[in-house]
C-alpha positions as a LaTeX table, in Angstrom:
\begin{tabular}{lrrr}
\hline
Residue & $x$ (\AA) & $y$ (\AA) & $z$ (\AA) \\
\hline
Unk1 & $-1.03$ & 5.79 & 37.36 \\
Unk2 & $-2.54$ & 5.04 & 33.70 \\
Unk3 & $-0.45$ & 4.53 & 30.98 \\
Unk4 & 0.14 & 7.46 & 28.80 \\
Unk5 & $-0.38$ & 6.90 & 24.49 \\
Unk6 & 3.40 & 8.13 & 24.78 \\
Unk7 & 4.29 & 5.34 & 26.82 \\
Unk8 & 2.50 & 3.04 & 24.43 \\
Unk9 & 4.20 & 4.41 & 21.42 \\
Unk10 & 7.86 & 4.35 & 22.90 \\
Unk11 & 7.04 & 0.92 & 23.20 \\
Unk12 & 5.93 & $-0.07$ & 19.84 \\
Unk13 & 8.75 & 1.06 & 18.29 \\
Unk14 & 11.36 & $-0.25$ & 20.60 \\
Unk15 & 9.47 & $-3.58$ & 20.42 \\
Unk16 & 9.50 & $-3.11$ & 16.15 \\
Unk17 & 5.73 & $-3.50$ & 16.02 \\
Unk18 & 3.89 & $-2.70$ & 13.41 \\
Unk19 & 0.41 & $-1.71$ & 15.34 \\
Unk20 & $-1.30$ & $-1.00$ & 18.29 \\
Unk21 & $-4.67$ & $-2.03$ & 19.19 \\
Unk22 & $-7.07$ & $-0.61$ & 22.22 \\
Unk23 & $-10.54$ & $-1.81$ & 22.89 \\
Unk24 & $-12.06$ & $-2.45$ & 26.06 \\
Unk25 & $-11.34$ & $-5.10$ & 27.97 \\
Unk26 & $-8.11$ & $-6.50$ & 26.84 \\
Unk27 & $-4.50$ & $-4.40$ & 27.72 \\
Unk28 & $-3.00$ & $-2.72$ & 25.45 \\
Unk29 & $-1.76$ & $-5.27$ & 22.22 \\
Unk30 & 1.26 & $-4.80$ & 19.88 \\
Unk31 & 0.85 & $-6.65$ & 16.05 \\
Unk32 & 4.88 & $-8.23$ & 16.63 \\
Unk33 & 6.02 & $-10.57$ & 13.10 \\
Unk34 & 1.95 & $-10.29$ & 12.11 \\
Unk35 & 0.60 & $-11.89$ & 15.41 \\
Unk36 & $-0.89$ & $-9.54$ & 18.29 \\
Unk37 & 0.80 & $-10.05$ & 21.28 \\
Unk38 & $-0.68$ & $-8.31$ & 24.96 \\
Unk39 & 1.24 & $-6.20$ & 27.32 \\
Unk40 & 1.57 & $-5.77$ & 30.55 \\
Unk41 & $-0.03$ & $-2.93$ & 31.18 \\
Unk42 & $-3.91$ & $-2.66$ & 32.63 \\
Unk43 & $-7.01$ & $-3.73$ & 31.11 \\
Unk44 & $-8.46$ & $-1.03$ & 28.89 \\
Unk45 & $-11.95$ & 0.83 & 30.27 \\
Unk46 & $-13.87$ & 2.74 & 27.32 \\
Unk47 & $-12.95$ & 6.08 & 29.92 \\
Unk48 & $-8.74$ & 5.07 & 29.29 \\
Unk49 & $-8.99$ & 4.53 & 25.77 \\
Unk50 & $-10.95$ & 7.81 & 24.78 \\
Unk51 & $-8.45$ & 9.51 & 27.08 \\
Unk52 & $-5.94$ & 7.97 & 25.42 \\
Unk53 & $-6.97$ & 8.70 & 21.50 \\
Unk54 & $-7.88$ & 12.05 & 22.53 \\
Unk55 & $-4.37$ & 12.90 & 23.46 \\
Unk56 & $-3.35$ & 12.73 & 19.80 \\
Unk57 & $-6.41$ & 14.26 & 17.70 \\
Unk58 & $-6.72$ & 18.31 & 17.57 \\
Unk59 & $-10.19$ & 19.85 & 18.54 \\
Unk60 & $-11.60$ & 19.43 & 14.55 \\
Unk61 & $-11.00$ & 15.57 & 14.70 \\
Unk62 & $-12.81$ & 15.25 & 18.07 \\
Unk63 & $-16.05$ & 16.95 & 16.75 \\
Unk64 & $-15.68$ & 14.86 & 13.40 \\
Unk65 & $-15.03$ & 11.58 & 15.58 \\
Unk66 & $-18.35$ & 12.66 & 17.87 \\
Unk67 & $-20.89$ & 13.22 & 14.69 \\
Unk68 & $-19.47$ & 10.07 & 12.33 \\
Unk69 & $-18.23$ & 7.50 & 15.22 \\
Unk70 & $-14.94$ & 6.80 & 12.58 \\
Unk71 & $-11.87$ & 8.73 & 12.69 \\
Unk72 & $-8.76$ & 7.95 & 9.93 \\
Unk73 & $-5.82$ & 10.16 & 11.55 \\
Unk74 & $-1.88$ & 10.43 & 11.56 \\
Unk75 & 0.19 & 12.48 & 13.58 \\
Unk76 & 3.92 & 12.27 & 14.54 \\
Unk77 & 6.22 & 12.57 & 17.24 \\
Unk78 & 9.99 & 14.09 & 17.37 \\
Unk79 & 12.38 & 11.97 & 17.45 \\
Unk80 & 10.27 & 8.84 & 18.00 \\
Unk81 & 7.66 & 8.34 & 14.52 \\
Unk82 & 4.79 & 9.14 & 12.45 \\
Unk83 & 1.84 & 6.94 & 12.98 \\
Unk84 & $-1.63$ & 6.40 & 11.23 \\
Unk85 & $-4.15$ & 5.86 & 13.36 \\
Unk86 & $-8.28$ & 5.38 & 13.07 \\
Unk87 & $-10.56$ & 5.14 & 15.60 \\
Unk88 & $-13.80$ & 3.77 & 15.36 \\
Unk89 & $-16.99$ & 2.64 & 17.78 \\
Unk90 & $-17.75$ & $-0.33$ & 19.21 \\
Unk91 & $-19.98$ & $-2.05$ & 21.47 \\
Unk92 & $-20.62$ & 1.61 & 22.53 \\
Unk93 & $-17.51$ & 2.22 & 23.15 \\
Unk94 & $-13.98$ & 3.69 & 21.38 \\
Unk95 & $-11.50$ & 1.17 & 19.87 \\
Unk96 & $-8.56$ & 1.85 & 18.16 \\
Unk97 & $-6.07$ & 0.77 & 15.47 \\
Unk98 & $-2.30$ & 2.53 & 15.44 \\
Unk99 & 0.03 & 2.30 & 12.84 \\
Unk100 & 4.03 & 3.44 & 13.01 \\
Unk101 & 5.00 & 5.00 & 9.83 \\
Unk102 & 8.88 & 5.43 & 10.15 \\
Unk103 & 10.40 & 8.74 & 9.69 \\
Unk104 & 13.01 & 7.72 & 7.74 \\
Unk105 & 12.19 & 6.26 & 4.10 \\
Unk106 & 13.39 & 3.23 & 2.99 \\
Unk107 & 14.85 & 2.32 & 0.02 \\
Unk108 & 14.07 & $-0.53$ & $-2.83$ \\
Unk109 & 17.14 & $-2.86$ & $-2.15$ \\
Unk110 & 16.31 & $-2.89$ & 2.11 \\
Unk111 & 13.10 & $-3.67$ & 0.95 \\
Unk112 & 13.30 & $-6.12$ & $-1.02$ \\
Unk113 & 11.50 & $-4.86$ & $-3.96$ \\
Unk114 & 12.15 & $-6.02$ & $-7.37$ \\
Unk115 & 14.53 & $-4.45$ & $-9.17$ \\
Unk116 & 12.18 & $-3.92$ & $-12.06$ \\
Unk117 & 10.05 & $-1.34$ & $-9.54$ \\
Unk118 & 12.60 & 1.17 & $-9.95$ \\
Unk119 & 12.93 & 0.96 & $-13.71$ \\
Unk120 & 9.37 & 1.36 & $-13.40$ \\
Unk121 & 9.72 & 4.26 & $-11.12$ \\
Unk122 & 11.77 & 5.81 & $-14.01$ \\
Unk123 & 9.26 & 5.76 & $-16.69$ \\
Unk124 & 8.18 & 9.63 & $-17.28$ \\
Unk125 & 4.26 & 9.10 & $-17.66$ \\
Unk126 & 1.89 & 5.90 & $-17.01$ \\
Unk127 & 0.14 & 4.41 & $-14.37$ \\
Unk128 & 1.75 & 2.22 & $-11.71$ \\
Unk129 & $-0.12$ & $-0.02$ & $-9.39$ \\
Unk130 & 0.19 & $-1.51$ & $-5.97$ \\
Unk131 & $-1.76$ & $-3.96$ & $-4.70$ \\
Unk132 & $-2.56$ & $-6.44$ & $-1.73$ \\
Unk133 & $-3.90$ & $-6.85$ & 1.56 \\
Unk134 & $-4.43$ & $-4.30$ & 4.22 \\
Unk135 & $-0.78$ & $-3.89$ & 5.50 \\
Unk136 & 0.85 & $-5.30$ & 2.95 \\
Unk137 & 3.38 & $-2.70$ & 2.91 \\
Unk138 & 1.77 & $-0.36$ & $-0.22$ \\
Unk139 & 2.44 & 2.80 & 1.08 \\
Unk140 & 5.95 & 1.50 & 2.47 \\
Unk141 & 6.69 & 0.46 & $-1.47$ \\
Unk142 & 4.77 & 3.99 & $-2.72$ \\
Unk143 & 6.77 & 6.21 & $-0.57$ \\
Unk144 & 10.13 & 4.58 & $-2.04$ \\
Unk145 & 9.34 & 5.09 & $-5.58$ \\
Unk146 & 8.39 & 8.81 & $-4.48$ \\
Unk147 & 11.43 & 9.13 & $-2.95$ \\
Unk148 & 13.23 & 7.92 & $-5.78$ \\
Unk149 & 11.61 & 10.34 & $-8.31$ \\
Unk150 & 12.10 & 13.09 & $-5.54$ \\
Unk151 & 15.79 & 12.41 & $-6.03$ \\
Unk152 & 16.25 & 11.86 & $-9.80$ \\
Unk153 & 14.00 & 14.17 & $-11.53$ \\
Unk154 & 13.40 & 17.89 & $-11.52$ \\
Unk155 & 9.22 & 17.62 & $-11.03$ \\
Unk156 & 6.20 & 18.20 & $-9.40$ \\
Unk157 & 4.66 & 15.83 & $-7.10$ \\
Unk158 & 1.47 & 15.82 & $-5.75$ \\
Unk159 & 0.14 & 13.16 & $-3.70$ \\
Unk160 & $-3.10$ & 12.77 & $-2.43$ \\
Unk161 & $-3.79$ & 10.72 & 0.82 \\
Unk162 & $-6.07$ & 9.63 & 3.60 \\
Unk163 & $-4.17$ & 10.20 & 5.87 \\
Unk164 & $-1.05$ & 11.67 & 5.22 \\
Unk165 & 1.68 & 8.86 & 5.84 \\
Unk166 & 5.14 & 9.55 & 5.15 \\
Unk167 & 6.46 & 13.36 & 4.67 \\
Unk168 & 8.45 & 13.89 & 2.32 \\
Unk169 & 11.12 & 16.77 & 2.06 \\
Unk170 & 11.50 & 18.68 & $-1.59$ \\
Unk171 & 15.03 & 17.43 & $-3.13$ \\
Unk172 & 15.00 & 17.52 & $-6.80$ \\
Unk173 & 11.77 & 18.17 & $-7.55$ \\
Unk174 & 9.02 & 19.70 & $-5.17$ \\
Unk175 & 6.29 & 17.50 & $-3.26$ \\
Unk176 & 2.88 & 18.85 & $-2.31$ \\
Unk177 & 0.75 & 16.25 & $-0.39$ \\
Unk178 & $-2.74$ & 16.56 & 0.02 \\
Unk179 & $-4.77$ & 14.99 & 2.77 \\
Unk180 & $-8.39$ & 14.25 & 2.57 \\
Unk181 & $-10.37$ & 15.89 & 5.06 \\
Unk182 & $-7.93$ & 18.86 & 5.96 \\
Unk183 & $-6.55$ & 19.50 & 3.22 \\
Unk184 & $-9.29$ & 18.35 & 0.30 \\
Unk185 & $-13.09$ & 17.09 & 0.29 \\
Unk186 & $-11.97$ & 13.72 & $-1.32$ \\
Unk187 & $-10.11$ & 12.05 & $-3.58$ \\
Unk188 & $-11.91$ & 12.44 & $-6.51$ \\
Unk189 & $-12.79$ & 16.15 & $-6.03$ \\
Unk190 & $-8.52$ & 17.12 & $-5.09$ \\
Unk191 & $-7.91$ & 14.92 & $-8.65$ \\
Unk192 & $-10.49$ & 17.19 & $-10.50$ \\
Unk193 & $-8.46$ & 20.37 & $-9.98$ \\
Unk194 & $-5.04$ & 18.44 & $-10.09$ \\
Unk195 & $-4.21$ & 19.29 & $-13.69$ \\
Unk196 & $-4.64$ & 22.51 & $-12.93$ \\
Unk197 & $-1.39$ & 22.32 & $-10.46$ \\
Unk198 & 0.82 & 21.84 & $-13.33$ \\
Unk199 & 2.05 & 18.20 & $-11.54$ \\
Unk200 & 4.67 & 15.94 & $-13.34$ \\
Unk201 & 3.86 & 12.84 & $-10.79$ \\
Unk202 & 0.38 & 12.48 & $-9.11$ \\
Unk203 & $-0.32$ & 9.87 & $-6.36$ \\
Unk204 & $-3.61$ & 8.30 & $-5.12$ \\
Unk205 & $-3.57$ & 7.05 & $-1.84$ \\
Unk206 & $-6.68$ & 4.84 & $-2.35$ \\
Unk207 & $-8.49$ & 4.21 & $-5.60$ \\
Unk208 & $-11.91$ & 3.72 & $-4.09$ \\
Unk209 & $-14.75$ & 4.60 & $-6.58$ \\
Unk210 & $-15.53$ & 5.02 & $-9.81$ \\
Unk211 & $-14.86$ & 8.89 & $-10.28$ \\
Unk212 & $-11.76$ & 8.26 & $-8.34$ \\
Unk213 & $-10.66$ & 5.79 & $-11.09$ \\
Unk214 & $-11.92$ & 7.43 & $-13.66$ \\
Unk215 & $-10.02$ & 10.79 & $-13.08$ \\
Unk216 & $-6.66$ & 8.65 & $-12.61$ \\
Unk217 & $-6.90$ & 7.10 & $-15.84$ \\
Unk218 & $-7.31$ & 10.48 & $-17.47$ \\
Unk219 & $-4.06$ & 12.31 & $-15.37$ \\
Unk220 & $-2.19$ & 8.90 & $-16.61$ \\
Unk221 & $-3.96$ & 9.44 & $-19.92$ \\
Unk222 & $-2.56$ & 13.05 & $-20.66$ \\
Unk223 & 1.12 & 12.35 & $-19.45$ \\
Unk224 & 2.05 & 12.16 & $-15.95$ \\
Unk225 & 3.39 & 9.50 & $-13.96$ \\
Unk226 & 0.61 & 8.52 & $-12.03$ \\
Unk227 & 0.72 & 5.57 & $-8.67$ \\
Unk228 & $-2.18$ & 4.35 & $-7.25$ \\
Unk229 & $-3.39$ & 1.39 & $-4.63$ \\
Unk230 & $-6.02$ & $-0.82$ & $-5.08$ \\
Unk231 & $-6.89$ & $-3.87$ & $-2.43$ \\
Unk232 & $-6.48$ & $-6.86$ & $-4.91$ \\
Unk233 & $-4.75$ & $-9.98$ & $-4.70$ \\
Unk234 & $-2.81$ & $-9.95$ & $-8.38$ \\
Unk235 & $-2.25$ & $-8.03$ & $-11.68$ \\
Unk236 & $-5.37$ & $-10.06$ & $-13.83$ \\
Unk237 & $-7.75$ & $-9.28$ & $-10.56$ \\
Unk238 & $-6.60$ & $-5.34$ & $-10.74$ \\
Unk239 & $-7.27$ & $-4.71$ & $-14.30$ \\
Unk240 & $-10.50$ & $-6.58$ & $-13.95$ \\
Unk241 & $-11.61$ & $-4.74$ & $-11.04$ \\
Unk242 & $-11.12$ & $-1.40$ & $-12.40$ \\
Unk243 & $-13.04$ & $-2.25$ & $-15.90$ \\
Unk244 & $-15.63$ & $-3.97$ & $-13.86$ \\
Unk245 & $-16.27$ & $-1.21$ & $-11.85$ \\
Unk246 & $-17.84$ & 0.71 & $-15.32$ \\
Unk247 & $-20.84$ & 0.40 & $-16.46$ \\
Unk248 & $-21.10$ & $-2.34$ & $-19.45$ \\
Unk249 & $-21.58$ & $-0.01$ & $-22.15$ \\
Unk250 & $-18.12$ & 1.92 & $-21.00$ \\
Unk251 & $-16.28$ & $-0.98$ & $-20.75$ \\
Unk252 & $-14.61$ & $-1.07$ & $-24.09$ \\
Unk253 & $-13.63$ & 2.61 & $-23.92$ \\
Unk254 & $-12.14$ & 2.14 & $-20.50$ \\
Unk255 & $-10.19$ & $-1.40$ & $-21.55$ \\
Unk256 & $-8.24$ & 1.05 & $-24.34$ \\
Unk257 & $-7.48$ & 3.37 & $-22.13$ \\
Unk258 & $-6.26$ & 1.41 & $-19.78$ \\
Unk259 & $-4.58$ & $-0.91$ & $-22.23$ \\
Unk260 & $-2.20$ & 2.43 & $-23.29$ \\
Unk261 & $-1.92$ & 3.81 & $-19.91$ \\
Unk262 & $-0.75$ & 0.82 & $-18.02$ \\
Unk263 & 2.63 & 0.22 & $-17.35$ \\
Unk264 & 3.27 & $-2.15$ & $-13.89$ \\
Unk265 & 1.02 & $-3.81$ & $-11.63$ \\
Unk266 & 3.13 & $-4.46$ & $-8.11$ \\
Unk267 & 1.01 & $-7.26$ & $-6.10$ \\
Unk268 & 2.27 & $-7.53$ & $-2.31$ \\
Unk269 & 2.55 & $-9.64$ & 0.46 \\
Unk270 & 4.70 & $-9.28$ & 4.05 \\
Unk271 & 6.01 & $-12.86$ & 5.17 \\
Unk272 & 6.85 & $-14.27$ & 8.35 \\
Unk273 & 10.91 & $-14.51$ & 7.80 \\
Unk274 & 12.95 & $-17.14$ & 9.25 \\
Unk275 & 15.00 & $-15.59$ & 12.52 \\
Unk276 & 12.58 & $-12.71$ & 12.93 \\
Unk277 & 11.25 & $-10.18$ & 11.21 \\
Unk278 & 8.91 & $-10.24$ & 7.93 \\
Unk279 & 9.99 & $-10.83$ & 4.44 \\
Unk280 & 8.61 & $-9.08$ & 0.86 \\
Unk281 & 6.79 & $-11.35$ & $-1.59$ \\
Unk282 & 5.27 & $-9.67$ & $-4.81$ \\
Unk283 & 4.10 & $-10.33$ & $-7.94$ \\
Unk284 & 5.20 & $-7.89$ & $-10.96$ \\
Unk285 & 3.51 & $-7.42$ & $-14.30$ \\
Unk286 & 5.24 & $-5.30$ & $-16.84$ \\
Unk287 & 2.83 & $-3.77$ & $-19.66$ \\
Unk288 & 4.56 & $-5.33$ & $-22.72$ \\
Unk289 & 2.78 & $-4.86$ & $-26.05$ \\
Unk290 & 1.26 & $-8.39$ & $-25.98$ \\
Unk291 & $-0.34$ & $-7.71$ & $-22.37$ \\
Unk292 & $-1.38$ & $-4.33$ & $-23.26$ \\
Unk293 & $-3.30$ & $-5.96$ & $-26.40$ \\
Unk294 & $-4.69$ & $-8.82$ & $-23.50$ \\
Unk295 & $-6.19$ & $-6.01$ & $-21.83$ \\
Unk296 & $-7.62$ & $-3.91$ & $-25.07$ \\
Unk297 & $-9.07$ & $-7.76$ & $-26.30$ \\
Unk298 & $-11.25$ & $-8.66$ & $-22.75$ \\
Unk299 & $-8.58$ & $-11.41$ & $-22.33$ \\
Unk300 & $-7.38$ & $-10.66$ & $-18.47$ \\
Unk301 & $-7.42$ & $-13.93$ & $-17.80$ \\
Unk302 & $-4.41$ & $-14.94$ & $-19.54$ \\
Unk303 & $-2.10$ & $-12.28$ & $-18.01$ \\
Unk304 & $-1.23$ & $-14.76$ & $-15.36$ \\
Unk305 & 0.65 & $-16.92$ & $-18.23$ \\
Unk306 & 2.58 & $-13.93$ & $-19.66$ \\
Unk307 & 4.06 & $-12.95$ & $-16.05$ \\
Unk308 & 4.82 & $-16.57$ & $-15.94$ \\
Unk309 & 6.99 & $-16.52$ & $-19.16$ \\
Unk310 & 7.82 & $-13.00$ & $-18.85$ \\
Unk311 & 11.12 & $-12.95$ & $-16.56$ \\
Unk312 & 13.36 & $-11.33$ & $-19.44$ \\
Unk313 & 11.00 & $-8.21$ & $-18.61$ \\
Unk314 & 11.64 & $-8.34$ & $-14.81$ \\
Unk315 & 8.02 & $-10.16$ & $-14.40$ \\
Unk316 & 7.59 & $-12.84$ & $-11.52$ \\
Unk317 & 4.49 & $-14.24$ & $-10.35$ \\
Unk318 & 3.67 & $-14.63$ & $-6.93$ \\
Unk319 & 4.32 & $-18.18$ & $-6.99$ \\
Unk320 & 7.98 & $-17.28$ & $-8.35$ \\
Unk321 & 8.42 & $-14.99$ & $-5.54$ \\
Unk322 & 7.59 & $-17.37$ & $-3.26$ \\
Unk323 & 9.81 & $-20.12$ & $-4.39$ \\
Unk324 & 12.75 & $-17.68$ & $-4.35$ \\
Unk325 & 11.82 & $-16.83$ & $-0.79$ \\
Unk326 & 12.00 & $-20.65$ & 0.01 \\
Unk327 & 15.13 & $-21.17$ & $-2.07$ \\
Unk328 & 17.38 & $-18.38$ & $-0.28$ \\
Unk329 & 16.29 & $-20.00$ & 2.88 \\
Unk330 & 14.10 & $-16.18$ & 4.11 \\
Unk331 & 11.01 & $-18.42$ & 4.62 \\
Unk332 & 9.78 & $-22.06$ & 5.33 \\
Unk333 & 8.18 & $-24.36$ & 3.26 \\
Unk334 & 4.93 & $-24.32$ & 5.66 \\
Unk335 & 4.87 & $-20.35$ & 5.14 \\
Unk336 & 5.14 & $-20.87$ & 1.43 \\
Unk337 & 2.44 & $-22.80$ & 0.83 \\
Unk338 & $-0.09$ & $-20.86$ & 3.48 \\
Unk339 & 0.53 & $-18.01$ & 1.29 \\
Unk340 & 0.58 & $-19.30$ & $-2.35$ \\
Unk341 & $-2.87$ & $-18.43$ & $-4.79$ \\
Unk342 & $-1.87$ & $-22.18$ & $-6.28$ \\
Unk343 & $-0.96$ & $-24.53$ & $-3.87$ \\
Unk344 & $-0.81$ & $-26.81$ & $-6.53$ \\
Unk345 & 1.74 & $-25.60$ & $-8.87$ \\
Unk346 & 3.59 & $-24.40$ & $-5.78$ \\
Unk347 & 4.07 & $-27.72$ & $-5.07$ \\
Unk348 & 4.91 & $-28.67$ & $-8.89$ \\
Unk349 & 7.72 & $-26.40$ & $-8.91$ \\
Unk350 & 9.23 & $-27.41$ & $-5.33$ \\
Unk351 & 9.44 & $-30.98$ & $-7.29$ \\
Unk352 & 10.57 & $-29.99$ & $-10.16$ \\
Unk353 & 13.74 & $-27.52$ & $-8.09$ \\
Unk354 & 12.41 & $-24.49$ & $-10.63$ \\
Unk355 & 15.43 & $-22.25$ & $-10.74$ \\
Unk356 & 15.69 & $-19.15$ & $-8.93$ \\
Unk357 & 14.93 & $-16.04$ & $-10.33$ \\
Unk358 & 17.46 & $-13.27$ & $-10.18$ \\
\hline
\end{tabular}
């Protein structure tokens, strides 16, 4: 008898997996620690696997799926998980990418997410950012500091997302989340009307285009506490790729703006951990007056320094993360290095025994 997406799911979580993945000809494979490891089960036919997705999607996904050949999807089962899911073709045939999303949020100090994150969580207007890799663990880190407001402050939230990821239940304040596609058109057209919600704290799922940036800076720009993701690899490449994206003759408007609306940029990366398991690393700028006037000035480029100096502010660079990592004995040496920007001042500071931070 074929195995059921049920099965498969009951699986991945007891296993603490982080993704599926189904494509034709290979079983079944679990993403275990950040390497994809097969199952036992059968050998996956293009017939099993459409069977299989189109267990979990409702009749409107289906049709979508059918007429764009991409699906992004989340759905959730009792007492087992949420999961994220897209589908996509291949080869002429349907492959597919699962995600578990845990029920349960987690918060900062399980994570391992620098204290400073929740001071930053605290601020009443601004824009936070996340940043890194494809699962890196952004909307892990976003759903904390949502939780976190949720609990302290007496607000509205609205997030808006593609998919929906984690629920969240109204405790202190009230959370309305918005999903692209069933809920809203897109991202930039939900954040056109979003003032109009009265919100205290908006969220972005995915800052993808240039309206979708542009409207963020403006709901951070009149007040609200405002968290977005962006894929980049570190605070100087995050402010640069959002002026960038304007044209030239916008540029300096855009650098002010973001220069007083700025308050944290949160880079990310999950580590293999020593005994199991995967291990935070992230870089954390702080807007302080002297990086705020780095980013008015067209002088990105020597952010990096300022993190680098900046540890009375709660700032670390990824480098510093790293080395802490080493020091406290969560990762190896070998892990270190594969994932330091600057190998070479990486190793400078394992000669040198830089002290740990925090």
């Amino acid at each position: 008898m074929p195995v059921t997406m049920k099965q498969l799911l009951e699986e991945m979580v007891q296993r603490n997996s982080t993704d599926l993945h189904l494509t034709t000809g290979a079983p079944p494979m679990f993403r275990i620690d950040g390497e994809l490891v097969p199952t036992n089960y059968e050998v996956m036919t293009p017939e099993l696997i459409q069977q299989l997705v189109y267990s979990v999607l409702n009749d409107q996904q289906k049709k979508k799926f059918e007429m764009e050949w991409e699906l992004d999807f989340s759905f959730g089962i009792a007492g087992l998980s949420r999961f994220r899911g897209n589908c996509f073709q291949q080869r002429g045939s349907i492959a597919a990418a699962i995600r578990t999303i845990p029920f349960e949020i987690r918060g900062f100090k399980e994570l391992g997410i620098p204290p400073v994150v929740q001071e930053l969580a605290g601020r009443p207007k601004g824009l936070i950012l996340l940043t890194g890799p494809t699962g890196c663990g952004k909307s892990t880190t976003l759903a904390a500091i949502i939780d976190k407001v949720n609990s302290d402050r007496r607000c509205h939230i609205i997030t808006v997302e593609d998919p929906i990821e984690y629920l969240f239940r109204h405790k202190k304040a009230i959370v309305n989340q918005r999903q692209v596609g069933s809920d809203t058109k897109s991202f930039a057209n939900a954040l056109k009307y979003v003032l109009r919600e009265d919100p205290d704290v908006v969220m972005v799922g995915e800052m993808r285009d240039l309206e979708t940036i542009a409207i963020t800076l403006t709901i951070a720009e009149t007040g609200h506490l405002t968290l977005a993701t962006l894929h980049t690899n570190s605070a100087a490449e995050s402010i640069h790729r959002i002026i960038d994206i304007f044209p030239s003759h916008q540029q300096g408007q855009v650098r002010s703006q973001l220069a007083f609306v700025i308050e944290g940029v949160v880079t990310q990366q999950l580590l293999p951990k020593i005994g199991g398991g995967r291990v935070l690393a992230a870089e954390v700028m702080v807007a302080t007056p002297a990086i705020r006037a780095l980013i008015r000035d067209g002088k990105e480029h020597q952010i990096y320094s300022m993190i680098q100096s900046g540890q009375k502010y709660g700032m670390q660079t990824m480098n510093q993360a790293l080395y802490n990592l080493y020091a406290k004995r969560l990762i190896t040496l070998e892990t270190a290095f594969d994932y330091s920007p600057n190998i070479e001042e990486f190793e400078h500071m394992v000669e040198q025994k830089s002290p740990v931070l925090g």
